[in-house]
C-alpha positions in Angstrom: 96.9 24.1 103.2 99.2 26.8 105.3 96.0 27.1 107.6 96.4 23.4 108.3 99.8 23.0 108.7 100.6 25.9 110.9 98.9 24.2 114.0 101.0 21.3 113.0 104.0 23.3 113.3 103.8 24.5 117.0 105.0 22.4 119.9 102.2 20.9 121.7 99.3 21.0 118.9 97.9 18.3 117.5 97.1 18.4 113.8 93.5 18.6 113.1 92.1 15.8 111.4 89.3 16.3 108.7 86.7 14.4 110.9 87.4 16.5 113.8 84.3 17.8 116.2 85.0 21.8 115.9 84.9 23.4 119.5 81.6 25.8 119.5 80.7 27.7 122.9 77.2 28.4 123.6 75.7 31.9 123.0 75.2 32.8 126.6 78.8 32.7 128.1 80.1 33.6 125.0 77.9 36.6 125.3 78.8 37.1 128.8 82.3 36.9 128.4 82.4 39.4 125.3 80.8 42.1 127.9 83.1 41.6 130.4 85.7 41.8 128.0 84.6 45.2 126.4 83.7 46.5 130.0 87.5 46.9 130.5 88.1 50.4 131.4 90.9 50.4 128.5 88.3 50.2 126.0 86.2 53.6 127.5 88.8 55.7 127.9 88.4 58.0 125.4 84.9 57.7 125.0 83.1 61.3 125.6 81.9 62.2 129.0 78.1 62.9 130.1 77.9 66.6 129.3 79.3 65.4 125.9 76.8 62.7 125.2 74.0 64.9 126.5 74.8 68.3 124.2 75.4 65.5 121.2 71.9 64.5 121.5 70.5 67.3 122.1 71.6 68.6 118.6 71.3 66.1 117.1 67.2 66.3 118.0 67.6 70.0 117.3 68.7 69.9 114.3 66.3 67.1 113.0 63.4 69.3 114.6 65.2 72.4 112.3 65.1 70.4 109.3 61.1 69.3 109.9 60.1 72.9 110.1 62.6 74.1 107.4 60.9 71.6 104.8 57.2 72.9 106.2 57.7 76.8 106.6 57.1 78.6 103.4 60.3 79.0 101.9 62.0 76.6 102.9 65.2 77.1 104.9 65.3 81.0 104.6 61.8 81.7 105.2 61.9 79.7 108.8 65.2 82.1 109.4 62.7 85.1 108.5 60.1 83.6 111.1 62.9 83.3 113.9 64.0 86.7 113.3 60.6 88.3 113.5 59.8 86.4 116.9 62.9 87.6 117.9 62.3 91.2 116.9 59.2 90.8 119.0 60.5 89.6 121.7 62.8 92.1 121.9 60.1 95.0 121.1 57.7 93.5 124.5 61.6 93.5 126.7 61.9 97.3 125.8 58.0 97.5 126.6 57.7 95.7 129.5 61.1 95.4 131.0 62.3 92.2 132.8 60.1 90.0 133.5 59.5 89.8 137.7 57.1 88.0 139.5 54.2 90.2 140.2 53.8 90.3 144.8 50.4 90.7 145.9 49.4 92.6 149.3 50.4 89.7 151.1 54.1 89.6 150.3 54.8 92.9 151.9 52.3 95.9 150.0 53.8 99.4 150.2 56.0 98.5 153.1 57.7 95.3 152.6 60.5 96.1 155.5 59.7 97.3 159.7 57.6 100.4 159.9 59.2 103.7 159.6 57.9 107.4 159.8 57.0 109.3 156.7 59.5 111.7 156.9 62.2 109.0 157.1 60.7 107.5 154.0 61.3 111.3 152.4 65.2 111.3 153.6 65.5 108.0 151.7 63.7 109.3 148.7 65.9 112.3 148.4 69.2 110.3 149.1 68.3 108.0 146.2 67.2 110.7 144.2 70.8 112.8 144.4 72.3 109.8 143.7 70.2 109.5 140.6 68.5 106.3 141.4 64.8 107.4 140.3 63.3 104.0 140.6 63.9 103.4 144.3 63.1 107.2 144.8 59.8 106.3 143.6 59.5 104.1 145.8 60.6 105.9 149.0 58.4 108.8 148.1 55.0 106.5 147.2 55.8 105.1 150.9 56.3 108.6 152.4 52.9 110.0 150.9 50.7 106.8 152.2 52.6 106.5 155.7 51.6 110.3 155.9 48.1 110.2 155.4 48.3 107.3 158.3 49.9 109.4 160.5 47.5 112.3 159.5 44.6 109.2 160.1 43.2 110.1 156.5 43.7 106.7 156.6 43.7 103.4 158.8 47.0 101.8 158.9 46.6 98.6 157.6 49.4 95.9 156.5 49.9 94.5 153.2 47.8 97.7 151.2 48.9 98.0 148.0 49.7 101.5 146.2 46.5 101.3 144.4 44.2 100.2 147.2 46.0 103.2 148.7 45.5 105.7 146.0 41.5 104.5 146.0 41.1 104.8 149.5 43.2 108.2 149.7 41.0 109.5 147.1 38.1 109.4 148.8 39.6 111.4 151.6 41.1 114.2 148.9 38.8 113.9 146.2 40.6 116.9 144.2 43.8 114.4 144.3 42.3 111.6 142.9 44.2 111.8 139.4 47.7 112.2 141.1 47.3 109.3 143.7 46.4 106.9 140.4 49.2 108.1 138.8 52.1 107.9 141.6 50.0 104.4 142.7 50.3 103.1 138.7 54.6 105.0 138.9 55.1 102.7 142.2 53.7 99.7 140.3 55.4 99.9 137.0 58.8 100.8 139.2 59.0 98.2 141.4 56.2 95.0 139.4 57.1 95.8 136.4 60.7 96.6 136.3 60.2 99.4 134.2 62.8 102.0 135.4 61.7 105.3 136.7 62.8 108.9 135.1 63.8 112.3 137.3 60.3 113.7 135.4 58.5 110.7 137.4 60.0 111.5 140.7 59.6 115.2 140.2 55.9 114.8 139.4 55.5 112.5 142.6 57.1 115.0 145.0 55.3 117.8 144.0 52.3 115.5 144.8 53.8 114.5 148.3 54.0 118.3 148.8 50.7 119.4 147.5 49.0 116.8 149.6 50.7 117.6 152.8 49.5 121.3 152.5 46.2 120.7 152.1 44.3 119.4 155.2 40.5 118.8 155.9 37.7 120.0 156.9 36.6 118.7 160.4 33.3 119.5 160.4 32.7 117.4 157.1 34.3 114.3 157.8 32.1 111.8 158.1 32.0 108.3 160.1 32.5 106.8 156.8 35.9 108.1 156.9 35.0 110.5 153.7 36.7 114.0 154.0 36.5 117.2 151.9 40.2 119.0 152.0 41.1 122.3 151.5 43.9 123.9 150.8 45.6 125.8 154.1 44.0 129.1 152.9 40.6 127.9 154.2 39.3 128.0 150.4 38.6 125.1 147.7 
């Protein structure tokens, strides 16, 4: 009875009779006007921004994807915290391996000599500048370069862009069969240095200048190098 008589009360109603039509509106611009209603900016404004939304959902997923393989790993909860920690463990074990992951170049994005062409013994100045500064990995480097740009420049072998340290240490092995073992090794030093990212010692640089050194003093025998480009060295005494 209040419900009918407050309409009554206000100026300008009529009271509503019993046999009165009520006033419907139809679902579609009733629809329409409820969205444009609730697209008022005042309704929004404290609603969470994109980054929000986006880092909500993604846990959300996360943690339903935790809970699947909590309830199917043995153990339940704590024996999928045991599996995470293993694969982390061995993650971890192949990072101290292997180092940081870089994208292995091939002879055609640069070789030995990614930058312009310099002399061997300006490749040996850089390799001892790093090396008192105690960078051993980019010694490495310089003195790999300085040992293949030497035996170029001694034509033990062809210049050729884009040769890699071991294509160098093969062909160059050839010419100084009695250095075969060191080439490999400074070639597979090189590759671990600057591939790998596997950093280098003073040891590895020590063992790589003494091979520089050994290979400049020994030189070849003309009268047994062949046109295959094979060539027997000796050592400067004249004797193997």
């Amino acid at each position: 009875m209040a419900a009918r008589a407050l309409p009554a009360a206000l100026p300008g109603h009529a009271p509503a009779q019993d046999d009165d039509v009520p006033v419907t509106v139809p679902r579609g611009p009733a629809r329409r006007a409820a969205e444009d209603e609730l697209s008022d900016p005042a309704y929004h404004q404290d609603d969470p921004g994109l980054v929000r939304r986006v880092v909500d959902w993604l846990w959300e997923h996360l943690t339903e994807l935790l809970d699947a393989a909590g309830d199917a790993a043995p153990g339940g909860a704590v024996g999928l915290a045991v599996i995470v920690l293993v694969v982390l463990l061995l993650l971890a074990a192949l990072w101290a391996r292997l180092g940081s992951p870089r994208t292995r170049r091939t002879a055609g994005d640069g070789g030995l000599f990614p930058e312009r062409p310099r002399s061997a013994a300006d490749h040996r100045a850089a390799a001892e500048r790093h090396a008192a500064d105690g960078h051993w990995s980019e010694a490495v480097q310089e003195r790999m370069r300085a040992l293949v740009r030497s035996l170029e420049e001694r034509a033990l072998l062809e210049p050729r862009p884009g040769r890699t340290a071991d294509e160098a240490a093969a062909e160059a092995a050839r010419a100084l069969p009695g250095h075969e073992a060191g080439l490999r090794a400074a070639a597979r030093a090189f590759d671990e240095v600057t591939y790998a990212g596997r950093p280098a010692g003073q040891d590895a640089y020590a063992r790589l200048r003494a091979l520089d050194e050994d290979v400049r003093r020994t030189r070849p025998r003309p009268a047994e190098h062949s046109a295959a480009g094979a060539t027997t060295a000796v050592p400067p005494g004249g004797h193997r």
